[in-house]
VEXKOLRO-235258 format. One record per residue (C-alpha): x, y, z. Coordinates in Angstrom, 1 decimal. Layout:
X; Y; Z
...
END
This chain:
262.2; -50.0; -160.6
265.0; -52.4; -160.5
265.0; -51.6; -156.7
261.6; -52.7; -156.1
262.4; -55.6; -158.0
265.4; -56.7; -155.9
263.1; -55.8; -152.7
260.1; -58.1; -154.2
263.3; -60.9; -155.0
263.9; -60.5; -151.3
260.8; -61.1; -149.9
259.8; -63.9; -152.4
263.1; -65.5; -151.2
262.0; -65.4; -147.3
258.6; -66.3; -147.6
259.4; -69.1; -149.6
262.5; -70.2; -146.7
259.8; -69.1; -144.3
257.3; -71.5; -145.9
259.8; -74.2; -146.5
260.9; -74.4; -142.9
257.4; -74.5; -141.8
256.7; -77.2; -144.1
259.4; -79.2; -142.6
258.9; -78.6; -139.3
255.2; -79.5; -139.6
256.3; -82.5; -141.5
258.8; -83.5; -138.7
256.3; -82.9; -136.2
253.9; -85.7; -137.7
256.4; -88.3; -138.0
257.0; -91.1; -135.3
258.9; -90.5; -132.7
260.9; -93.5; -133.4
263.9; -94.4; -131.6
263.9; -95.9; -129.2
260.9; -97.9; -130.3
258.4; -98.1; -127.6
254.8; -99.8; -126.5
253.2; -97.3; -124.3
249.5; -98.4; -122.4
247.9; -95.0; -122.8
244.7; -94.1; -120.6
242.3; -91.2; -122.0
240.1; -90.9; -119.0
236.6; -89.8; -119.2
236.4; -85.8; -119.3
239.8; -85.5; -120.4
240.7; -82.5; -123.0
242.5; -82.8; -125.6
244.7; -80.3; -124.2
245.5; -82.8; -121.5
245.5; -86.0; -124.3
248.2; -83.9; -126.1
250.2; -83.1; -122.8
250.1; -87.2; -122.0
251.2; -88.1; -125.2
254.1; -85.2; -125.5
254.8; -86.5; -122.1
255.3; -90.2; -123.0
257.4; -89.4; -125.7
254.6; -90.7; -128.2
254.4; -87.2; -130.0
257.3; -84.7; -130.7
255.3; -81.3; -130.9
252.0; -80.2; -129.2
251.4; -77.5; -131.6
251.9; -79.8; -134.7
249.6; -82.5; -132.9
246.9; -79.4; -132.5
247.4; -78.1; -136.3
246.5; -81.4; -137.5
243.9; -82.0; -135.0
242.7; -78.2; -136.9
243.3; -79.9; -140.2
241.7; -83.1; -139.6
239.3; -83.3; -136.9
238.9; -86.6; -135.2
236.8; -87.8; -131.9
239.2; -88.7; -129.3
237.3; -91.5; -127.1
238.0; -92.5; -123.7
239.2; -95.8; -123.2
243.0; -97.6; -123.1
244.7; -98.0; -126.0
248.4; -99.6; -127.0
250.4; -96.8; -128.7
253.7; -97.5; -130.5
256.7; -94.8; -130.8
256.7; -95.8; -134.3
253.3; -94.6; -135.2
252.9; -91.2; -137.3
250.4; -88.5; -135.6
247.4; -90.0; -138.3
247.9; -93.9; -136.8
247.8; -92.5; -133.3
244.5; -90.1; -133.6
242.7; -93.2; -136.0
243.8; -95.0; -132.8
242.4; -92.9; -130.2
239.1; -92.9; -132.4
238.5; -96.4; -131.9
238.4; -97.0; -128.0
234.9; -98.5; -128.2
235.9; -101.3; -130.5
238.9; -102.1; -127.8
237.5; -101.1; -124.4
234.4; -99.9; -123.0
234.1; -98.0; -119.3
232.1; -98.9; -116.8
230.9; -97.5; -113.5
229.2; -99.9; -110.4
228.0; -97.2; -108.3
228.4; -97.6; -104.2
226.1; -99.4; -102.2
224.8; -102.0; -104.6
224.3; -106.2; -104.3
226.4; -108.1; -106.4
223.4; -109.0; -108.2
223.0; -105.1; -109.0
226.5; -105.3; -110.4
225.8; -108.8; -112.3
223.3; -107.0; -114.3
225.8; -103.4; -115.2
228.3; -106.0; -116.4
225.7; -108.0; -118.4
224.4; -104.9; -120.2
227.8; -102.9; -121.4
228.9; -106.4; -122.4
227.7; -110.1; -122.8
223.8; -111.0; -121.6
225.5; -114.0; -120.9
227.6; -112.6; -118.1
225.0; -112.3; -115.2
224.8; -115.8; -114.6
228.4; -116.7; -115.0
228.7; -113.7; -112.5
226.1; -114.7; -110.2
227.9; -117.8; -109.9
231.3; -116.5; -109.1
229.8; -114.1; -106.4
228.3; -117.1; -104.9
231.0; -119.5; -105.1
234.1; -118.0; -105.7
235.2; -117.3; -102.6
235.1; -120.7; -100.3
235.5; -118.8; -97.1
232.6; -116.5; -97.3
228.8; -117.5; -98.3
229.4; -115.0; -101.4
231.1; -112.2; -102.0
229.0; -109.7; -101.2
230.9; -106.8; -100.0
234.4; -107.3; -101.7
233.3; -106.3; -104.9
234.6; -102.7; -104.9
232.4; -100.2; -106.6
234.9; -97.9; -109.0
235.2; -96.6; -112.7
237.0; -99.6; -115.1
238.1; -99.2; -118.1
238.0; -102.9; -119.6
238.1; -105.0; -122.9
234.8; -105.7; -124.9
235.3; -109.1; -124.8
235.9; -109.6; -121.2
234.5; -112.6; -119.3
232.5; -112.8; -115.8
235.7; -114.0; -114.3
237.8; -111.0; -115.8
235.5; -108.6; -114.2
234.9; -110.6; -110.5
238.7; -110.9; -110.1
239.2; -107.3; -112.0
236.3; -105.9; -108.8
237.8; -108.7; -106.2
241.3; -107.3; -106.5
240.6; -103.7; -106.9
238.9; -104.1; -103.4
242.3; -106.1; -101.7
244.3; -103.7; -103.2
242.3; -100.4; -101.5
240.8; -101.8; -98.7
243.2; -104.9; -97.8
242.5; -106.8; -94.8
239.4; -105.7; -92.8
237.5; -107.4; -89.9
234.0; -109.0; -91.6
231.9; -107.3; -89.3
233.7; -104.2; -90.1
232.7; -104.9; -93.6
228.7; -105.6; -92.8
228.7; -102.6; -90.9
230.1; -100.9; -93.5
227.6; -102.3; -95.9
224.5; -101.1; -93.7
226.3; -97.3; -93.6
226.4; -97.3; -97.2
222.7; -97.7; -97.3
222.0; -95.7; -94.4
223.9; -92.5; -94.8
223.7; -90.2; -97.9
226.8; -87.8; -97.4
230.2; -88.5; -96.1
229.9; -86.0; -93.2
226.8; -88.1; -91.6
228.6; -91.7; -92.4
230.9; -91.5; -89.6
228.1; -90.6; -87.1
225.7; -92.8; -88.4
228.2; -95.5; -88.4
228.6; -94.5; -84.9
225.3; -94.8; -83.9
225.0; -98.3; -85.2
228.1; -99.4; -83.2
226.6; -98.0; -79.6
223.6; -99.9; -80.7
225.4; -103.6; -81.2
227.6; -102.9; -77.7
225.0; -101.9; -76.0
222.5; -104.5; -74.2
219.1; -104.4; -75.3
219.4; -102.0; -78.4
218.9; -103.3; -81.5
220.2; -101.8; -85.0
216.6; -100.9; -86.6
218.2; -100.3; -90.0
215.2; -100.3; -92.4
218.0; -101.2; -95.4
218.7; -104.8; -93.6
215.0; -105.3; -94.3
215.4; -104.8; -98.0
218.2; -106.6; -98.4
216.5; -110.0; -99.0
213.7; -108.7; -101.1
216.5; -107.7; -103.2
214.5; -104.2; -104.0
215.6; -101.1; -102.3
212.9; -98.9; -103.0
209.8; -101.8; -101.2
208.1; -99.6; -98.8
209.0; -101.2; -95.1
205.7; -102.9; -93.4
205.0; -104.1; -90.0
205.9; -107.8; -91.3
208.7; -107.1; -92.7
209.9; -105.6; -89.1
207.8; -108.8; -87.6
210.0; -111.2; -89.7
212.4; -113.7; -87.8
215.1; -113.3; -90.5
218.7; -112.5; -90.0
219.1; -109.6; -92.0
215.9; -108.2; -89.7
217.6; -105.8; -87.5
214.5; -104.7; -85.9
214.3; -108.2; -84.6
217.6; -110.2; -84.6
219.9; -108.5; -82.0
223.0; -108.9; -84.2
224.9; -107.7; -87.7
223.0; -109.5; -90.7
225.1; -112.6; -91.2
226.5; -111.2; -94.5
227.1; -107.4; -96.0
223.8; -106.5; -97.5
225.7; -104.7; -100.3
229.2; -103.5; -101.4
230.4; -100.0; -100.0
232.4; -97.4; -101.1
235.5; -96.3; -99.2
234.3; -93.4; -97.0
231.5; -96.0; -95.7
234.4; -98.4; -94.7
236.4; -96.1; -93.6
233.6; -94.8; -91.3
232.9; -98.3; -89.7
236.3; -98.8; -88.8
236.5; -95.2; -87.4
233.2; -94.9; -85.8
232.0; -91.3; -83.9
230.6; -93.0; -80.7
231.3; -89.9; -78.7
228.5; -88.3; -79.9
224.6; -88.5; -77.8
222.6; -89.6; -80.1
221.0; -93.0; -80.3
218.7; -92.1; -83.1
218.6; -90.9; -86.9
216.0; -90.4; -89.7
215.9; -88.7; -93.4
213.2; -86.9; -93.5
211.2; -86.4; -97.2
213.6; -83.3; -97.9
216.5; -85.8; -98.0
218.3; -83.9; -94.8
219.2; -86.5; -91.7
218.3; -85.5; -88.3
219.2; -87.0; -85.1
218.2; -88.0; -81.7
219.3; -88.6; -77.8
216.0; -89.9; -77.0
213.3; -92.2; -78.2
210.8; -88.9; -77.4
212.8; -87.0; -79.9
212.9; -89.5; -82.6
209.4; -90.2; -82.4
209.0; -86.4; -82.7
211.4; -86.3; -86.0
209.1; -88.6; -87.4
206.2; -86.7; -86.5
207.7; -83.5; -88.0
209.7; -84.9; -91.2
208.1; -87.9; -92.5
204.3; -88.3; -92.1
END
């Protein structure tokens, strides 16, 4: 008896050290980090896990212990949101997961898709934050920059993460910059071209040809562009069916009739369409191209075989 009493003493004694040191090492692990104190910018991308959020933070020495951060996560469940955030080395695991809760009262993220007029873009802007941003945006584009009409074209099309309270000029200079900083100096007509690529070609493998085409086109005497996008670019609606007077029109941005580039980009392109009009494939033999209703591009050396494309893919 008294043995099993001395063996039930014993295991008392470790389970309570063994509970004890848990305890403590689960208390430890939800403490701030502390010293040095520290003001981290911490990004949660959209998609991330929380795996990954838990790595990051670990990694900028904003938590001690993964496993303590994922117990307590277990414990007390909480909606990490994507956004950027100011963490502090002196904040306890609960400040910095009520933090990481609230990224839509500090930021808000927002995606301007390839290809569209800064108008396009002045209206995103105006509906993830002020109504009152699309003219204050409208403005910039046409006025901030003195040595271009507008800046249609520089306004790189990406993912930002940005304040709630941003203004139209925080997001024009945030879009303006993003595109000096990827892109940095490029010829203008090298942009338009780009710009008409963008609205051309659907997948990266055909920009580079397409783009190609379009450049034997504008060297060549007595070609013209025929891009049906240029002829949209005015109505400011991609989706207007194209009509014999819209191809009859005297405008600029008619490329069925004006022999040169549209006098401005006709919207603002992603970097594989700029990167395709300043590498252009011109050593291929076609002269034509077409989508036909299934989406899939074909081409053609001769006007014969273009004329047959449309006779076989789009009517």
């Amino acid at each position: 008896m008294k043995k099993l009493i001395s063996i039930l003493i014993v295991i008392v004694f470790l389970f309570t050290i063994t509970s004890t040191s848990l305890y403590l090492w689960y208390k430890k692990g939800t403490e701030p980090v502390g010293f040095p104190e520290q003001s981290h910018t911490f990004i949660v991308e959209p998609g991330d896990s929380t795996a990954n959020v838990l790595e990051d933070l670990k990694a900028k020495n904003l938590i001690s212990n993964i496993w303590v951060a994922k117990i307590y996560l277990k414990l007390n469940p909480s909606l990490i949101q994507a956004g950027k955030f100011s963490i502090n080395t002196s904040m306890n695991l609960q400040e910095i997961f009520e933090k990481l809760a609230l990224a839509e009262d500090e930021t808000v993220w927002v995606t301007i898709p390839e290809g569209l007029r800064y108008d396009e873009i002045a209206i995103i802007w105006s509906e993830n934050l002020e109504e009152s941003i699309y003219e204050d945006f409208i403005f910039l584009a046409e006025n901030k920059l003195v040595s271009r009409d507008t800046a249609e074209g520089y306004l790189f099309p990406d993912t930002y993460n940005i304040k709630v309270d941003s203004t139209a000029e925080d997001v024009f200079n945030l879009m303006y910059n993003n595109f000096q900083n990827k892109v940095g100096e490029i010829n203008y007509n090298t942009l338009i071209l780009a710009s008409i690529v963008e609205r051309e070609a659907i997948t990266d493998e055909e920009r580079p040809i397409v783009a190609g085409i379009l450049k034997k086109r504008l060297d060549t005497n007595g070609w013209l562009l025929q891009a049906d996008a240029t002829l949209l670019y005015e109505s400011k609606d991609w989706t207007t069916p194209i009509t014999v007077k819209m191809k009859e029109s005297k405008s600029l941005y008619n490329s069925y009739y004006n022999p040169d580039l549209p006098p401005t980009p006709i919207c603002n392109p992603g970097l594989k369409s700029i990167e395709a009009a300043r590498n252009p494939k011109t050593n291929t033999e076609y002269w034509f191209y077409l989508h036909g209703k299934d989406g899939q591009i074909r081409y053609a050396v001769t006007q014969d075989q273009h004329i047959q494309n449309i006779n076989n893919y789009l009517r």
